[in-house]
N, C-alpha and C positions, 0 to 999 in steps of 0.2 A: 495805496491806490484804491481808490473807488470804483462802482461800476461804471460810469460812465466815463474814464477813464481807460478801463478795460475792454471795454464796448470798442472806443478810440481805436485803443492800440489793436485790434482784432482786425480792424476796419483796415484802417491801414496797411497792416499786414496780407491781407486777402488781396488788395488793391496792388500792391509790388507783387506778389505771387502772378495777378490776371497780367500784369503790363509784361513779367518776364515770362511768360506761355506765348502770348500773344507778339512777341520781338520777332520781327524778320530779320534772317541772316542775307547778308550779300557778299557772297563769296564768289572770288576768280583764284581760279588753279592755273597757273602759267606753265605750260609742259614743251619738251624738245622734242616733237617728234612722237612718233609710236614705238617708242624706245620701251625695253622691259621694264627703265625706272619709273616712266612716265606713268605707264598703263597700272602702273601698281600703286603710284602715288593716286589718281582718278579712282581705282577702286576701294583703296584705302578711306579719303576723304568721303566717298559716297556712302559708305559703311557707319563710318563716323556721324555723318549729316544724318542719316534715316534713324542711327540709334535715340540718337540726343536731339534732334533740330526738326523731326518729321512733321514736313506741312507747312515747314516756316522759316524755308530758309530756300534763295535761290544760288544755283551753282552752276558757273560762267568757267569752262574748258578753253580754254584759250594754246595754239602754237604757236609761238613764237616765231616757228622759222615763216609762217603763211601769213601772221599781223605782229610782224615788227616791232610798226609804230606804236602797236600798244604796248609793249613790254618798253621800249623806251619810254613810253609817258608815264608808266611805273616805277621806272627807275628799277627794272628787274636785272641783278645779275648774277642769278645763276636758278636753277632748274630741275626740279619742281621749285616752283613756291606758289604758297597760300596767303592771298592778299584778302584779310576779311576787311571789306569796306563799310559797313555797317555791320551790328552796332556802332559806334565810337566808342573806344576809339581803335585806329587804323593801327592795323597790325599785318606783318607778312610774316610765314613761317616756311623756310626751307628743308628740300627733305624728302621722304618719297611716305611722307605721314603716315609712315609706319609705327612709331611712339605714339599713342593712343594721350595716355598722358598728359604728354608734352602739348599736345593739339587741343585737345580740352581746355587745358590752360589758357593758351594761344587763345580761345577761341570767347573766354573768360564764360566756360561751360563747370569749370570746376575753381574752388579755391585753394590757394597755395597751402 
């Protein structure tokens, strides 16, 4: 490899580092109620979102029992889940996003 090669490959790399700081998350938490699983899934994901996502990520608390029709146009069935709609690609994770981990993944915050 030569410098200007290296120079390249630096450039580039810097350039995926700014676009992945700079990615906005769009996340909806679909929950039942003010139920103890719900309120623990909301606390949990918020936890999550500020450690890894802070400044650049928005999060949509959605009941199900009050908008429906949103959980049907998600095709939700069952409670918690985590529908990250952006980035792409589209993912839902169910659960009370207590697995740290697993959400990460989910959330393609960490790799396998």
């Amino acid at each position: 490899m030569d410098e200007t090669e290296i120079k390249d490959s630096i450039e580039e790399f810097e350039q995926s580092l700014l676009k992945e700081m700079n990615e906005r998350y769009i996340l909806r938490l679909y929950v039942t109620g003010m139920t103890p699983k719900s309120i623990q899934a909301v606390l949990n994901i918020k936890k999550i979102c500020e450690e890894n996502l802070k400044g650049r990520y928005e999060l949509e608390v959605i009941d199900i029992y009050q908008q429906p029709v949103l959980a049907k146009d998600e095709q939700i069935i069952a409670a918690p889940t985590l529908v990250k709609k952006l980035p792409l690609p589209l993912r839902k994770l169910i659960g009370d996003m207590s697995d740290k981990e697993r959400i990460l993944l989910g959330l393609d915050l960490k790799q396998k």
